[in-house]
PyMOL Python script that loads the backbone (N, CA, C, O; Angstrom):
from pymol import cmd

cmd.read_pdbstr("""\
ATOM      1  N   UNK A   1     -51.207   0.941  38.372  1.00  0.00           N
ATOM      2  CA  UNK A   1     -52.384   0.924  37.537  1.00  0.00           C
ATOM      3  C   UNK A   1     -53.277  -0.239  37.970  1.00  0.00           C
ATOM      4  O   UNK A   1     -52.822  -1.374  37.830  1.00  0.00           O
ATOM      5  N   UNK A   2     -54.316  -0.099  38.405  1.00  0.00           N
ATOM      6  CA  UNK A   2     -55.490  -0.996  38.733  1.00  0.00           C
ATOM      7  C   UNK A   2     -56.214  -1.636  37.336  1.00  0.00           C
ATOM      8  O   UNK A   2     -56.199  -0.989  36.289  1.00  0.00           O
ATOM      9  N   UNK A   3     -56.812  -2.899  37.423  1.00  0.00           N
ATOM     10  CA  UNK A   3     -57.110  -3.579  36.343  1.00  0.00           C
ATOM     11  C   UNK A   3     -58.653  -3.376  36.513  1.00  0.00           C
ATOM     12  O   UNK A   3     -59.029  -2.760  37.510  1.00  0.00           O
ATOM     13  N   UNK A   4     -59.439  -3.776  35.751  1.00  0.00           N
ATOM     14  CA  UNK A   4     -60.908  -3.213  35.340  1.00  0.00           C
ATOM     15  C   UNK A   4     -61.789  -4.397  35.631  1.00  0.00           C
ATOM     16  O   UNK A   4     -61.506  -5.474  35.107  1.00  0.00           O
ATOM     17  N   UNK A   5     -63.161  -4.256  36.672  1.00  0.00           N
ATOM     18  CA  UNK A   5     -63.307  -5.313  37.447  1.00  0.00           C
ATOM     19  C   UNK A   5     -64.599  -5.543  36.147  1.00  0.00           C
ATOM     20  O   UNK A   5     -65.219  -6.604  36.210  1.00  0.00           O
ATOM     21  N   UNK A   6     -64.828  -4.925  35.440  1.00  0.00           N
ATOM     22  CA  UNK A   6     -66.038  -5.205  34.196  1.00  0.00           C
ATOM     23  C   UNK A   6     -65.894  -5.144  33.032  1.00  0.00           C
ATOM     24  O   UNK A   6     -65.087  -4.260  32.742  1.00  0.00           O
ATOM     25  N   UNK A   7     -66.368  -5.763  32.028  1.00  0.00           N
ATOM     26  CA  UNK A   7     -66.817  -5.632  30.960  1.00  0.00           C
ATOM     27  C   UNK A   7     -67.700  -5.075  30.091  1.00  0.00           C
ATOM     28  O   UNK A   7     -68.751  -5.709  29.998  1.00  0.00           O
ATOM     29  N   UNK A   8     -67.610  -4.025  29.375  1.00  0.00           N
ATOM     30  CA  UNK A   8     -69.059  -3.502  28.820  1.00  0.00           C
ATOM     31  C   UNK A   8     -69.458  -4.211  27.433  1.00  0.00           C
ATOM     32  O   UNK A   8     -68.422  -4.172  26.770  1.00  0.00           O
ATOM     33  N   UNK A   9     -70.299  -4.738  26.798  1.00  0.00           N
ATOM     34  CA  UNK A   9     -70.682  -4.976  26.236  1.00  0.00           C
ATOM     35  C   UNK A   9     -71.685  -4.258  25.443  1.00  0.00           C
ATOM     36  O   UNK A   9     -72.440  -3.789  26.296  1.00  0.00           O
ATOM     37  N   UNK A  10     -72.208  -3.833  24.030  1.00  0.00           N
ATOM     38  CA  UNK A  10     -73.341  -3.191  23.665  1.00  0.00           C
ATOM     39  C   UNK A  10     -74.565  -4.832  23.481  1.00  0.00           C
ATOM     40  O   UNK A  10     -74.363  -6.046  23.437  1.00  0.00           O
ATOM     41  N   UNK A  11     -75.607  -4.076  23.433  1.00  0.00           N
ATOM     42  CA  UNK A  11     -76.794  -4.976  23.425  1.00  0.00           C
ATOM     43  C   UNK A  11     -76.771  -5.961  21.897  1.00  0.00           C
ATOM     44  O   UNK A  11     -77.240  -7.084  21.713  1.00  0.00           O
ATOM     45  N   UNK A  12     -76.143  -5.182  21.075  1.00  0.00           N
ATOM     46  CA  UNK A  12     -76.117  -5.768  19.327  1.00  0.00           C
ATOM     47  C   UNK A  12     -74.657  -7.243  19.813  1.00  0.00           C
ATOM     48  O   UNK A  12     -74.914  -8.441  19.700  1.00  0.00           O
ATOM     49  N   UNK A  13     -73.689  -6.871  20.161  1.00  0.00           N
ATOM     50  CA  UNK A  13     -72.521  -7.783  20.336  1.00  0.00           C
ATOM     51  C   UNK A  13     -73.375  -8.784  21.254  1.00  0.00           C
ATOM     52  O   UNK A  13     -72.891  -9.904  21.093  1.00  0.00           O
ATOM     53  N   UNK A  14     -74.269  -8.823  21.998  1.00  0.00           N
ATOM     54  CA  UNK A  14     -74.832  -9.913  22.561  1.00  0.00           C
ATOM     55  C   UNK A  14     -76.506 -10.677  22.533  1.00  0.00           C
ATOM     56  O   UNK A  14     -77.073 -11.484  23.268  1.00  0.00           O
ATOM     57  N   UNK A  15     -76.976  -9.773  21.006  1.00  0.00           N
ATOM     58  CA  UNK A  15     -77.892 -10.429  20.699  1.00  0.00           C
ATOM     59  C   UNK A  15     -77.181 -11.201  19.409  1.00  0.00           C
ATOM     60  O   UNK A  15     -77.605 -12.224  18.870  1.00  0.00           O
ATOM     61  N   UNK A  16     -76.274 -10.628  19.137  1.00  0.00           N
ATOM     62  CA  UNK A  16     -75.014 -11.278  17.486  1.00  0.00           C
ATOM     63  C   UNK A  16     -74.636 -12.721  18.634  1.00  0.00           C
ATOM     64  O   UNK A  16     -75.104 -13.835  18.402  1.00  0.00           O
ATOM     65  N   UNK A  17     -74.041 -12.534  19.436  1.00  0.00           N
ATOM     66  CA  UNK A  17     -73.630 -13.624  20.224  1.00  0.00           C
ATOM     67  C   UNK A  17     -74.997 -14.488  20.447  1.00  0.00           C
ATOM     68  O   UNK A  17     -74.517 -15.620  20.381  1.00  0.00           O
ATOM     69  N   UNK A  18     -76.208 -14.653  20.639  1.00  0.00           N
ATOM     70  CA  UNK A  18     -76.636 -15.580  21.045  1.00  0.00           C
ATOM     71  C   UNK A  18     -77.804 -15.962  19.589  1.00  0.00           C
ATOM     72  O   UNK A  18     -78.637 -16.839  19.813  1.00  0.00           O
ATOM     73  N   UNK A  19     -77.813 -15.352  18.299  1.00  0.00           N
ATOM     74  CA  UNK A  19     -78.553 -15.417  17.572  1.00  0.00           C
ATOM     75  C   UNK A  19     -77.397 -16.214  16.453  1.00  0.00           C
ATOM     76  O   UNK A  19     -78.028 -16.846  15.606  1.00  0.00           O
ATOM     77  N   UNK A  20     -76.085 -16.307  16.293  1.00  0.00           N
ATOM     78  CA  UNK A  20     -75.067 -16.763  15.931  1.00  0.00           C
ATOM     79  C   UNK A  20     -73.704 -17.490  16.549  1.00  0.00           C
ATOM     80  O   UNK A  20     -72.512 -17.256  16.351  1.00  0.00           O
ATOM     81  N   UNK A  21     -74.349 -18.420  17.337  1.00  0.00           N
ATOM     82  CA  UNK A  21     -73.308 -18.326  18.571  1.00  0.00           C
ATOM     83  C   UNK A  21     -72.125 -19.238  17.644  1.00  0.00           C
ATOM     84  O   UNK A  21     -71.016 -19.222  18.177  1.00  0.00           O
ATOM     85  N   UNK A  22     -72.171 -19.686  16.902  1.00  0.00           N
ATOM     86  CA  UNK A  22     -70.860 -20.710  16.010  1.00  0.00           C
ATOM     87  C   UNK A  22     -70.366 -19.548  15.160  1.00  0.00           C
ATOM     88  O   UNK A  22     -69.620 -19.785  14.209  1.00  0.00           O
ATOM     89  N   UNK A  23     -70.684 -18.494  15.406  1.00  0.00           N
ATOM     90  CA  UNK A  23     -69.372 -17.222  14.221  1.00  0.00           C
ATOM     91  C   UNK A  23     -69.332 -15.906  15.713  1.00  0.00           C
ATOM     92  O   UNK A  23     -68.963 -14.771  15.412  1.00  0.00           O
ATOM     93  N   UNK A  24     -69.595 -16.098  16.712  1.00  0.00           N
ATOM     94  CA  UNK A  24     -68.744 -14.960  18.106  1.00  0.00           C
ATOM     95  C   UNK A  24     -68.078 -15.558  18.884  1.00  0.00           C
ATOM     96  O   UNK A  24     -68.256 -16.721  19.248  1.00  0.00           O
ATOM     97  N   UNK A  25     -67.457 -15.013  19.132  1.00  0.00           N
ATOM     98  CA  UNK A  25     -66.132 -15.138  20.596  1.00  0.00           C
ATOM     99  C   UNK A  25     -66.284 -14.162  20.577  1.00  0.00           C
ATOM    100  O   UNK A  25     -66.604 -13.450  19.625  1.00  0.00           O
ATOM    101  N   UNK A  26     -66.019 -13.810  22.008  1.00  0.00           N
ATOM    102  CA  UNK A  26     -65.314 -12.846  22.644  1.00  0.00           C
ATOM    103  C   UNK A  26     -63.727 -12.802  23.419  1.00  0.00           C
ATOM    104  O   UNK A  26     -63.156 -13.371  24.349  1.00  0.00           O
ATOM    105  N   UNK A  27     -63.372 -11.516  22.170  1.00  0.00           N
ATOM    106  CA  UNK A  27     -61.911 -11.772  22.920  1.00  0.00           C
ATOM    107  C   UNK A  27     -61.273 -11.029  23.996  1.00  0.00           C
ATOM    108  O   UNK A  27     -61.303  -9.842  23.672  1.00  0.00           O
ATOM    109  N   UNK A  28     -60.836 -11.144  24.872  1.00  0.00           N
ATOM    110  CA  UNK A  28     -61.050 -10.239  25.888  1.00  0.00           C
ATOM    111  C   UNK A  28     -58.689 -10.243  26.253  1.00  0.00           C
ATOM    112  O   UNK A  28     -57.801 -11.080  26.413  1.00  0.00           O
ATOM    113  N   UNK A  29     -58.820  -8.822  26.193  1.00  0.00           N
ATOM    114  CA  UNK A  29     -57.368  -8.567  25.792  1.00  0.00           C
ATOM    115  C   UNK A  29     -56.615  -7.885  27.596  1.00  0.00           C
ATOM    116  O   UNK A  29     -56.867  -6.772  28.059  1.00  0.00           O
ATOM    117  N   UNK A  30     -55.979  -8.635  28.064  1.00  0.00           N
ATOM    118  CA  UNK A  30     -55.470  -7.981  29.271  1.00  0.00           C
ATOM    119  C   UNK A  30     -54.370  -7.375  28.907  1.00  0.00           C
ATOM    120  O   UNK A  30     -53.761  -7.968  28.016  1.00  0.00           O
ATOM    121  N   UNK A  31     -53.758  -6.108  29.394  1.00  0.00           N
ATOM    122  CA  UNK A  31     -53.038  -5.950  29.407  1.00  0.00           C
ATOM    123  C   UNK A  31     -51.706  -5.890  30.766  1.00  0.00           C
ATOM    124  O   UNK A  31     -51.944  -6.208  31.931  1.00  0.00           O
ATOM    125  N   UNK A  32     -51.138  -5.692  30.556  1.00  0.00           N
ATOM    126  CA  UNK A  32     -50.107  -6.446  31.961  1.00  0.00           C
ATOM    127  C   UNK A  32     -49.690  -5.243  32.388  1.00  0.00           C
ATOM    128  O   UNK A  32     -49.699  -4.353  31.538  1.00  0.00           O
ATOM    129  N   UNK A  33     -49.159  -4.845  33.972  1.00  0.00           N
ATOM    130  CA  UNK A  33     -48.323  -4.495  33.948  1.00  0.00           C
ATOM    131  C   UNK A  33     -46.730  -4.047  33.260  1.00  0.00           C
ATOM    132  O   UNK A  33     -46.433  -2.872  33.040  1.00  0.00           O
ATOM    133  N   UNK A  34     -45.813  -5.206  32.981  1.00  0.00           N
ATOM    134  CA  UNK A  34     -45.045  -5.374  32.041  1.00  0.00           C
ATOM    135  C   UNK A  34     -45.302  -4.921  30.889  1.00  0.00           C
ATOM    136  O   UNK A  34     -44.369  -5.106  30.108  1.00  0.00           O
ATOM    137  N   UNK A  35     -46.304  -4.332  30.396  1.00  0.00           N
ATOM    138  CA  UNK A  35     -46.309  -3.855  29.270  1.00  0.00           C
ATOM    139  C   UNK A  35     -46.552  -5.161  27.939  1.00  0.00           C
ATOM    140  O   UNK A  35     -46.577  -4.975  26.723  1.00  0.00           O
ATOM    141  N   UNK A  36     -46.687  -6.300  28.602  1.00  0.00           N
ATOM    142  CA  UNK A  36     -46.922  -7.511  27.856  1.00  0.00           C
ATOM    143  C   UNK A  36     -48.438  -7.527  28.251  1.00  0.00           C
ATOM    144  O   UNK A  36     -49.009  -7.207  29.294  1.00  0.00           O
ATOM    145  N   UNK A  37     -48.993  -8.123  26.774  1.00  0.00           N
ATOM    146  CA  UNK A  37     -50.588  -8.603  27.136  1.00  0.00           C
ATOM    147  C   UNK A  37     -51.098  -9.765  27.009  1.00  0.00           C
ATOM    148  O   UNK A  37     -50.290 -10.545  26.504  1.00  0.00           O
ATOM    149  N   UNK A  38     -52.291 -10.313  27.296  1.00  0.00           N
ATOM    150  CA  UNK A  38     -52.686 -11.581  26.964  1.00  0.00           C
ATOM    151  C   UNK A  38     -54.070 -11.764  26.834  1.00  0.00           C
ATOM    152  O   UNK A  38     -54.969 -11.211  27.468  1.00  0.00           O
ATOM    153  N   UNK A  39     -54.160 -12.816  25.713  1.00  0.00           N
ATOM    154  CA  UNK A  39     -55.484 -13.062  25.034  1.00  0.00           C
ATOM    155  C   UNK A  39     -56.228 -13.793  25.380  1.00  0.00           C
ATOM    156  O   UNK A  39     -55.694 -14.826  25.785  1.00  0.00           O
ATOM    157  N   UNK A  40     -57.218 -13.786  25.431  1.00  0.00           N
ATOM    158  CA  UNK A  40     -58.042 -15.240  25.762  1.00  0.00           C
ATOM    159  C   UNK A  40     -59.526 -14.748  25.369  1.00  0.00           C
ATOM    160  O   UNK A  40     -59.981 -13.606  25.427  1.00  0.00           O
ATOM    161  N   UNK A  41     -60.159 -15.962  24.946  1.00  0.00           N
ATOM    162  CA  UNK A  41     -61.440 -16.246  24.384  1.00  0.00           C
ATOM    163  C   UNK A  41     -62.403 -16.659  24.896  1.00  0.00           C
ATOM    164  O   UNK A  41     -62.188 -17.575  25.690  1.00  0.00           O
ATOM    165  N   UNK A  42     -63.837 -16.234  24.720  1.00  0.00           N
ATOM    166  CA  UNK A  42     -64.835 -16.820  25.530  1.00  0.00           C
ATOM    167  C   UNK A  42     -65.860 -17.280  24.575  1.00  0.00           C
ATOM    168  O   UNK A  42     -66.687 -16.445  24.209  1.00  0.00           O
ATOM    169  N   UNK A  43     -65.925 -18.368  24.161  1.00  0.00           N
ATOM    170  CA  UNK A  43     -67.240 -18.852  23.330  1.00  0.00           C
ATOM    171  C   UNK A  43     -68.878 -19.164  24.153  1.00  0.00           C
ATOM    172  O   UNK A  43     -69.096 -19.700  25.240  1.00  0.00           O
ATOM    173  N   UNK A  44     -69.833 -18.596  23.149  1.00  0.00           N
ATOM    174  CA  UNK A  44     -70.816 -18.145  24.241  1.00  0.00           C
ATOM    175  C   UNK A  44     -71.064 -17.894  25.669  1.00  0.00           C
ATOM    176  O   UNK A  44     -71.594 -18.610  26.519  1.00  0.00           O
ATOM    177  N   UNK A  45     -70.358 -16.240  25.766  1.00  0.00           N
ATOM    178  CA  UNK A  45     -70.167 -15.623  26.898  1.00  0.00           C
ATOM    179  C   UNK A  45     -71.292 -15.365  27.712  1.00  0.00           C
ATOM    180  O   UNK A  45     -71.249 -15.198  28.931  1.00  0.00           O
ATOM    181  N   UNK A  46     -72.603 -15.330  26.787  1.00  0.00           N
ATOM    182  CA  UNK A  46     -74.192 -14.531  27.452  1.00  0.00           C
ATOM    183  C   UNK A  46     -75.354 -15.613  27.408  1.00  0.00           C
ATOM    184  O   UNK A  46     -75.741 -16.357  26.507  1.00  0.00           O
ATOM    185  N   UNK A  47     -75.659 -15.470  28.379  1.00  0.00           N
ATOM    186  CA  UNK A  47     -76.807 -16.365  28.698  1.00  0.00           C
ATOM    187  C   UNK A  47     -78.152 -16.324  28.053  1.00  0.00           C
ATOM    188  O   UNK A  47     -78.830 -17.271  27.656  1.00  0.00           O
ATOM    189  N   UNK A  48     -78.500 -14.584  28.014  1.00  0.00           N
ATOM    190  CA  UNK A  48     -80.214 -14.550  27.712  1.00  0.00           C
ATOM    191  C   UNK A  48     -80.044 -13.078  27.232  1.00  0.00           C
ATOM    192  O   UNK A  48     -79.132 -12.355  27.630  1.00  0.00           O
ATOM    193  N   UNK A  49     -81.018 -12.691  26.326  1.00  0.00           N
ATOM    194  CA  UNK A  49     -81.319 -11.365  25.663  1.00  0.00           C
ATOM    195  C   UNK A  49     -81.553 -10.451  26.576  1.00  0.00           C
ATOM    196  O   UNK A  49     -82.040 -10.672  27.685  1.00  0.00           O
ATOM    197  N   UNK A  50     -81.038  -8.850  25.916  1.00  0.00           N
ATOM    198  CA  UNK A  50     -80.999  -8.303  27.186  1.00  0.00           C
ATOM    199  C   UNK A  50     -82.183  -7.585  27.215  1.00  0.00           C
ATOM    200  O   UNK A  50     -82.884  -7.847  26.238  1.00  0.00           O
ATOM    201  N   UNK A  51     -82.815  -6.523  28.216  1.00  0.00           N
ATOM    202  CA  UNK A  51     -84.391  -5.942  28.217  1.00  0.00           C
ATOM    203  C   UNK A  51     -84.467  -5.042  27.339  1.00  0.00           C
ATOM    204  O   UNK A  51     -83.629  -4.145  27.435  1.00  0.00           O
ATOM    205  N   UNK A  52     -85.339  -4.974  26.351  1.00  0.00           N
ATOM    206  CA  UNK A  52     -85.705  -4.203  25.038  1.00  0.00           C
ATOM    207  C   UNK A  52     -85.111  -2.991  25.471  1.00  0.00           C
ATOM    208  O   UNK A  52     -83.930  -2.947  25.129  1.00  0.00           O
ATOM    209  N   UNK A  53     -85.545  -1.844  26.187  1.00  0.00           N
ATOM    210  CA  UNK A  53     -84.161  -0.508  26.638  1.00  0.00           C
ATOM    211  C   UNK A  53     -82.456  -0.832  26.931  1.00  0.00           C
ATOM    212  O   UNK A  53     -81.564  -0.024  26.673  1.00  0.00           O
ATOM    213  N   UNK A  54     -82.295  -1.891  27.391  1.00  0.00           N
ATOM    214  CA  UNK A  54     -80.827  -1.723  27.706  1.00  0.00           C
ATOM    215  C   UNK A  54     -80.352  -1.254  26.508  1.00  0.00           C
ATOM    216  O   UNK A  54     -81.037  -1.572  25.536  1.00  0.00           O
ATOM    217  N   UNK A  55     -78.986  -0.324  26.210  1.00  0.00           N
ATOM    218  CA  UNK A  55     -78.490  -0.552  25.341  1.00  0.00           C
ATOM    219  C   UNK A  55     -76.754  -1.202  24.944  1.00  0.00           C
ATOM    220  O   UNK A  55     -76.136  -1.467  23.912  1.00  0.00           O
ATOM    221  N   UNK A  56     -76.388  -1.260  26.914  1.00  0.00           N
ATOM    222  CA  UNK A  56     -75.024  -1.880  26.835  1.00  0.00           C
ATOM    223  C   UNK A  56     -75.241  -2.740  28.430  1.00  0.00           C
ATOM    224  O   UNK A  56     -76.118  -2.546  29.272  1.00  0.00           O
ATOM    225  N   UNK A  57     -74.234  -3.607  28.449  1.00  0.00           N
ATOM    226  CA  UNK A  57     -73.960  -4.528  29.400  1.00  0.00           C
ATOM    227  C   UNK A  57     -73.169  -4.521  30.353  1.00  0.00           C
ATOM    228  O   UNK A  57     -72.303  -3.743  29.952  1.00  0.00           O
ATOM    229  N   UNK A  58     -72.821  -4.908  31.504  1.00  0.00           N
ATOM    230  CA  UNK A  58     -71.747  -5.263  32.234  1.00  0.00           C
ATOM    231  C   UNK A  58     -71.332  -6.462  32.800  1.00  0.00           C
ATOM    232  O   UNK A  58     -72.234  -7.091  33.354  1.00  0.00           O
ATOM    233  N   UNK A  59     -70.261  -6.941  32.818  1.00  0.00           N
ATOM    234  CA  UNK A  59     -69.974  -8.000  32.903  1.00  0.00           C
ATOM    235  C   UNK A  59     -69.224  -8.418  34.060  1.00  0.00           C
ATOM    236  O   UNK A  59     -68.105  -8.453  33.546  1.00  0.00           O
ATOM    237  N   UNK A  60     -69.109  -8.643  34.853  1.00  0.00           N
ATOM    238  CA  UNK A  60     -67.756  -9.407  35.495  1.00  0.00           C
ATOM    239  C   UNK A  60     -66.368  -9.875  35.132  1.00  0.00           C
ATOM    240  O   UNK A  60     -66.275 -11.008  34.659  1.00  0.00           O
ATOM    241  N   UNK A  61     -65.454  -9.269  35.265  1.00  0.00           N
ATOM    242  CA  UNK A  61     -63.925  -9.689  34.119  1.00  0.00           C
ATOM    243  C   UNK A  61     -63.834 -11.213  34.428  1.00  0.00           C
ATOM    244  O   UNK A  61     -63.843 -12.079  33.553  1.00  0.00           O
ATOM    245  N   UNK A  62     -63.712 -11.537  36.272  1.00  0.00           N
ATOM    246  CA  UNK A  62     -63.144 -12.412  37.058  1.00  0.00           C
ATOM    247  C   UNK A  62     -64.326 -13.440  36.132  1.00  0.00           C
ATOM    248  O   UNK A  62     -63.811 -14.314  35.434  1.00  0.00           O
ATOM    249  N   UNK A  63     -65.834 -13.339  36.129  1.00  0.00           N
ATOM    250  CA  UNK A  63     -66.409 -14.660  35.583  1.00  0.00           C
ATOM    251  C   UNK A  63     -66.162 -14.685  34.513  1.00  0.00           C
ATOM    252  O   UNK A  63     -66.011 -15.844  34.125  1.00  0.00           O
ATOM    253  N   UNK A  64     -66.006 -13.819  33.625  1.00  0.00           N
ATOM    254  CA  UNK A  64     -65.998 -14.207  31.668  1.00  0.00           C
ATOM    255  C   UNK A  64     -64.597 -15.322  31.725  1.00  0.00           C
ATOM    256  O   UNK A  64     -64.577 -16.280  30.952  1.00  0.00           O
ATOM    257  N   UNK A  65     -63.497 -15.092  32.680  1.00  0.00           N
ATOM    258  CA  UNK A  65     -62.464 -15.585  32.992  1.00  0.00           C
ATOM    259  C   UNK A  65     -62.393 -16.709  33.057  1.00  0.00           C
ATOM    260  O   UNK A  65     -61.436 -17.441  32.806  1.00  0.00           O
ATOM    261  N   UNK A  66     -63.609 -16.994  33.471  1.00  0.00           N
ATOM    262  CA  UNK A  66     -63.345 -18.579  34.384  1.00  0.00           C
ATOM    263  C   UNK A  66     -63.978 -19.206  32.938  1.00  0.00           C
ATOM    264  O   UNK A  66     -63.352 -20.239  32.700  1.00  0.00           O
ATOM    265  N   UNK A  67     -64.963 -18.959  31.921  1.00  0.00           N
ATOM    266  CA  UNK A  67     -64.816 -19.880  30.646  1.00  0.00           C
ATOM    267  C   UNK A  67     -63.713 -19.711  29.644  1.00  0.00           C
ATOM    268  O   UNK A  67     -63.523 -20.486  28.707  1.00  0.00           O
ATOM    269  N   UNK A  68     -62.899 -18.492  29.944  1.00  0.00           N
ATOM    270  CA  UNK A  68     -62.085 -18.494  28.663  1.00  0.00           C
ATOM    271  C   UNK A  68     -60.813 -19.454  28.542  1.00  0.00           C
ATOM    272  O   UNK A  68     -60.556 -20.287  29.412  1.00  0.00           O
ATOM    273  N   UNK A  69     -60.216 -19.314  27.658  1.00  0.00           N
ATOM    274  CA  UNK A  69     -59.433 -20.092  27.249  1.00  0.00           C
ATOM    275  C   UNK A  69     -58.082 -19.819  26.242  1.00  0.00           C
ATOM    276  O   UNK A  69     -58.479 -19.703  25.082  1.00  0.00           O
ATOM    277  N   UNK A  70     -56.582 -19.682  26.352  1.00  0.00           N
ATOM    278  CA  UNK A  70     -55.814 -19.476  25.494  1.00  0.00           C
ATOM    279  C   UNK A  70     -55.938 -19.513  24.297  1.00  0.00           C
ATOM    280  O   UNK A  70     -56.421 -20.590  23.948  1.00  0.00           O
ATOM    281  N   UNK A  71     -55.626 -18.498  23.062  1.00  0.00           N
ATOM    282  CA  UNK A  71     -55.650 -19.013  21.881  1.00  0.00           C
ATOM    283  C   UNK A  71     -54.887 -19.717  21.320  1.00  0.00           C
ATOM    284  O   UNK A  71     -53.677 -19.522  21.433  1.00  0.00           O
ATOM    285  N   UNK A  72     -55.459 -20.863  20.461  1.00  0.00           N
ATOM    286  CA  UNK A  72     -54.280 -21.900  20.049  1.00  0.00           C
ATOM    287  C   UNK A  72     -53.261 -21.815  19.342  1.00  0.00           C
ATOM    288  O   UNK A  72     -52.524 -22.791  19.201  1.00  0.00           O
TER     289      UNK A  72
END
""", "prot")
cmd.dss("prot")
cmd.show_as("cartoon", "prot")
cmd.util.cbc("prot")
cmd.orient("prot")
């Protein structure tokens, strides 16, 4: 099973994220091989609003990665 090189996001989860950024995370859930998974969090994941038509996002797994962080 191959792992998923993106993230989709809708346009509302990332105008909520940058219009409230102290009540979103994003939690982003891997699941393993092993059948074990793991959690990790990204506090303000998005940079800038997206263009009035978009209505969903894509992301990069590998960069959301590099801010997240174990949950405590």
């Amino acid at each position: 099973m191959e792992s998923a090189d993106t993230i989709t996001v809708t346009r509302n989860e990332v105008l909520y994220s940058l219009n409230k950024p102290d009540d979103f995370i994003l939690a982003i859930v891997e699941f393993l091989p092993t059948g074990d998974h793991r959690v990790r969090y990204v506090r303000s994941p998005f940079e800038r609003e997206p263009d009035f038509k978009v209505t969903s996002l894509n992301y990069s797994l590998s960069q959301l990665l590099l801010s997240a962080h174990s949950p405590s």
